[in-house]
C-alpha positions in Angstrom: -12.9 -4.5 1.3 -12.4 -1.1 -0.8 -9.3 -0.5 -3.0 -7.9 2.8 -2.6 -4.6 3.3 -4.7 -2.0 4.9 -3.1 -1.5 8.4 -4.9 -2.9 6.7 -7.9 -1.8 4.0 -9.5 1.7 4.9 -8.3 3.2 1.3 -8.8 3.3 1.7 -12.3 3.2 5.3 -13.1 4.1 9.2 -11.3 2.7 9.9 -8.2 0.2 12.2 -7.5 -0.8 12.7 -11.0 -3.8 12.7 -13.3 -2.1 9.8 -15.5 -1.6 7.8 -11.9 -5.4 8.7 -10.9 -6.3 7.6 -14.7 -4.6 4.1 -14.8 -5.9 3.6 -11.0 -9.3 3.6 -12.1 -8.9 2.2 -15.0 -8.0 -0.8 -13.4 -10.9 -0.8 -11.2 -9.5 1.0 -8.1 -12.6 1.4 -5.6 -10.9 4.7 -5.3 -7.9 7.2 -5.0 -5.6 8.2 -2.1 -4.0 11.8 -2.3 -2.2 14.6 -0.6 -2.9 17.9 -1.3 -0.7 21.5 0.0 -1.4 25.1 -0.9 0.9 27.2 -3.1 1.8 30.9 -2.6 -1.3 32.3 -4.1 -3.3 29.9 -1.7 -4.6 27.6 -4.1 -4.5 23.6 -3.8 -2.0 21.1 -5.5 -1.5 18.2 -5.4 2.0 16.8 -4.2 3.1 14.3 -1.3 6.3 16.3 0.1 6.6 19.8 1.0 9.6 20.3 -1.2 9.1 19.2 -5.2 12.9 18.2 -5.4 11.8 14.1 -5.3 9.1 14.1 -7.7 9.9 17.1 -9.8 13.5 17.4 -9.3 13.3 21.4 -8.9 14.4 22.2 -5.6 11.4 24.6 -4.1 8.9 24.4 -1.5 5.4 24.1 -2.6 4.3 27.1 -0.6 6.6 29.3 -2.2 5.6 28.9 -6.1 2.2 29.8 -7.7 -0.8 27.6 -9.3 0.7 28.4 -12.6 4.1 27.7 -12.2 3.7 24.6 -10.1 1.3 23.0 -12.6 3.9 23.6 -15.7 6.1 21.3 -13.5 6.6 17.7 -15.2 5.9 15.6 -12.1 7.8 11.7 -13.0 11.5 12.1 -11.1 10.4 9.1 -9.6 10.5 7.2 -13.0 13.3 8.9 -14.9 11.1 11.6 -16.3 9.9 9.1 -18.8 6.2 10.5 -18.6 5.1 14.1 -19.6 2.8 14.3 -16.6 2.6 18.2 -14.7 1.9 18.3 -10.6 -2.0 18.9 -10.6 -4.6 20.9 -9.1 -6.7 20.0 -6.6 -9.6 21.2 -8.9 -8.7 19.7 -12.0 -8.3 16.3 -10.1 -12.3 17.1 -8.3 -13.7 17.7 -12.3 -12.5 14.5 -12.8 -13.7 12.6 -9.9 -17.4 14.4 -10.4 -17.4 12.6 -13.8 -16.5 8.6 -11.8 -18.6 7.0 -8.8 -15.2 6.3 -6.9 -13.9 7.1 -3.2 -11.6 10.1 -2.8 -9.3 9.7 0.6 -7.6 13.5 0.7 -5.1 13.8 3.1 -4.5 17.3 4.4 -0.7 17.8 4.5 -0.2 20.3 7.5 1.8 18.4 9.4 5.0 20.2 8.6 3.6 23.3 6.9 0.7 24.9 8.0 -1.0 26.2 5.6 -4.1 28.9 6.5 -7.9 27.7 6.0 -6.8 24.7 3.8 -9.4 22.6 5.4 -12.1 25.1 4.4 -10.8 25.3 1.0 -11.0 21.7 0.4 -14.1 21.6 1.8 -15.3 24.5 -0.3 -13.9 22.6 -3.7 -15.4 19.6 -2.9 -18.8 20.9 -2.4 -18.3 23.2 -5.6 -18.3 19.9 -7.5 -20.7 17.8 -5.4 -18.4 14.9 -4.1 -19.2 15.7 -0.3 -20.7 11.5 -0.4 -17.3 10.2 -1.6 -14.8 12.1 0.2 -13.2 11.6 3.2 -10.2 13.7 4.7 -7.8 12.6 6.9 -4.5 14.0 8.3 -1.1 13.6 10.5 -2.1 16.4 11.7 -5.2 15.9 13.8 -6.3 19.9 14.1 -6.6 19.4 10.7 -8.8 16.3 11.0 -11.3 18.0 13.6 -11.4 21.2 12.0 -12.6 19.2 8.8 -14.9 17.7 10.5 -16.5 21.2 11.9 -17.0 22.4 9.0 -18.6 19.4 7.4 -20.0 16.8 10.0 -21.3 14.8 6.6 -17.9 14.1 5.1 -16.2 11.4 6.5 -12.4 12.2 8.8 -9.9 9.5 9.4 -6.8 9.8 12.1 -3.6 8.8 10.2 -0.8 7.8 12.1 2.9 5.8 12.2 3.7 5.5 15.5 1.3 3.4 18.8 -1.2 5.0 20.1 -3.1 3.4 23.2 -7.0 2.9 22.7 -7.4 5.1 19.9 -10.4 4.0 18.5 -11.9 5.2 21.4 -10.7 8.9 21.5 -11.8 8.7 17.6 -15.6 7.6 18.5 -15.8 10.2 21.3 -14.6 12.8 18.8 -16.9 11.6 16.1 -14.2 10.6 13.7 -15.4 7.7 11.9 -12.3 6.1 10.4 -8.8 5.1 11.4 -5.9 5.6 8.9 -2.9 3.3 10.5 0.4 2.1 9.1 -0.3 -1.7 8.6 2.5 -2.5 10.8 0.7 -1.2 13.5 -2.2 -3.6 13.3 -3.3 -6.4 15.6 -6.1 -8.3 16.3 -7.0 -6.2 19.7 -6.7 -2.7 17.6 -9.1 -4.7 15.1 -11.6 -5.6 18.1 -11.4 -2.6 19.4 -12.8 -0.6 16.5 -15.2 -2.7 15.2 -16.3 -2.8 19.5 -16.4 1.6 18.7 -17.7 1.3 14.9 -15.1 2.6 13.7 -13.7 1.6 10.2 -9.9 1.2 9.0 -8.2 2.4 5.9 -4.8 0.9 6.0 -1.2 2.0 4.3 0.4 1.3 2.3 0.1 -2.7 1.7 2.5 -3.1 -1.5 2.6 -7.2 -0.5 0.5 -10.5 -0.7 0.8 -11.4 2.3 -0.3 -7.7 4.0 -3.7 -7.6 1.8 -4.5 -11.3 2.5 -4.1 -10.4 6.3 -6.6 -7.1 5.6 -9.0 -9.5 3.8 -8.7 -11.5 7.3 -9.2 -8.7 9.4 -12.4 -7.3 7.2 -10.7 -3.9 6.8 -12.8 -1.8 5.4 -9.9 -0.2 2.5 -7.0 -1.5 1.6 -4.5 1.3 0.9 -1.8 0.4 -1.9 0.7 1.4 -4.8 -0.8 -1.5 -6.9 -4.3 -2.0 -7.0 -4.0 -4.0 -9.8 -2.9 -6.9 -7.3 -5.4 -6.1 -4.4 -8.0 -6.7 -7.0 -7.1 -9.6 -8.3 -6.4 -11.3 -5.0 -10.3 -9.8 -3.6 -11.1 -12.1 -7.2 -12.1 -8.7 -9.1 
């Protein structure tokens, strides 16, 4: 089972920042989980919510500042400001991953702001740097999944989701989605049969506990989704 750390290594450091990404792999993450929106001049960031106010503290929507200003904006809130760590682009983050063999789960946050062509600008950065073999999108938002997938049938789509949904591994095969993204309290043995009866593979969020990433390890997920990959290695004995 992979590792993917939770928008970075965000147990022990900001969010959704290069210092997070830094420290994740550093501690052996398999790979990263991130979010990325588009500011005003349609360029990709990378942020979890819509509005900065949690992370940042500024109260502004994403969509209405530019590259510049957004990436002059010190993004710890979460831990008292006591890092000096800005929001980063999307392509600063994809110079870094083309320089590191690891996995690179970008979710496409359109599921309260749509934002125009994202897909096909992610798509176009990651080709730009050559990680097409370690990406894979995934959404709330399943337009945004499926339009991903058009315009790149070799990178990889998962459905996320936080709510039941009946037989889903099935509408994912048929749609030639190869992974599902569920909340782990969603999980049960029949979900588990049922996609490895479709071949389709499960990245799950966010298991923060023992006892959640002991249950994955049962299940054979194939990634483990979590704020402290530090403790999903050690319990995989890596």
């Amino acid at each position: 089972m992979k590792v993917l750390a939770h928008r970075g290594f965000s147990g022990a450091y900001p969010e959704n920042t290069m210092l997070a990404f830094r420290k994740a792999i550093e501690a052996g993450a398999d790979g990263i989980e991130l979010d990325i929106h588009c500011s005003s001049d349609g360029k990709l960031v990378i942020i979890h919510d819509e509005n900065l106010v949690r992370t940042t503290g500024v109260n502004a929507l994403v969509s209405d500042l530019s590259l510049k200003k957004l990436t002059s904006i010190r993004a710890s809130k979460t831990f008292d400001d006591a890092f000096d760590t800005p929001i980063p682009s999307f392509e600063e983050f994809c110079d870094f991953a083309q320089s590191h063999p690891f996995i690179t789960n970008v979710e496409i946050k359109t599921n309260a702001t749509w934002y125009q062509d994202i897909e096909q600008k992610a798509v176009d950065m990651v080709r730009s740097f050559g990680l097409e073999d370690r990406i894979i999108f995934s959404s709330f938002n399943w337009v945004s999944v499926l339009r991903a997938k058009q315009l790149a049938p070799d990178i990889p789509c998962g459905f996320l989701y936080e709510s039941q949904h009946g037989k889903l591994a099935y509408q994912a095969k048929d749609a030639g989605i190869e992974y599902l993204h569920p909340d782990f309290a969603l999980l049960s043995d029949s979900v588990v049969a049922e996609c490895l009866e479709c071949s389709v593979g499960l990245n799950v969020w966010t298991c923060n506990t023992e006892e959640r990433v002991r249950k994955l390890i049962e299940w054979n997920a194939n990634s483990v989704i979590s704020n402290y990959p530090d403790m999903c290695l050690r319990l995989l004995g890596r």
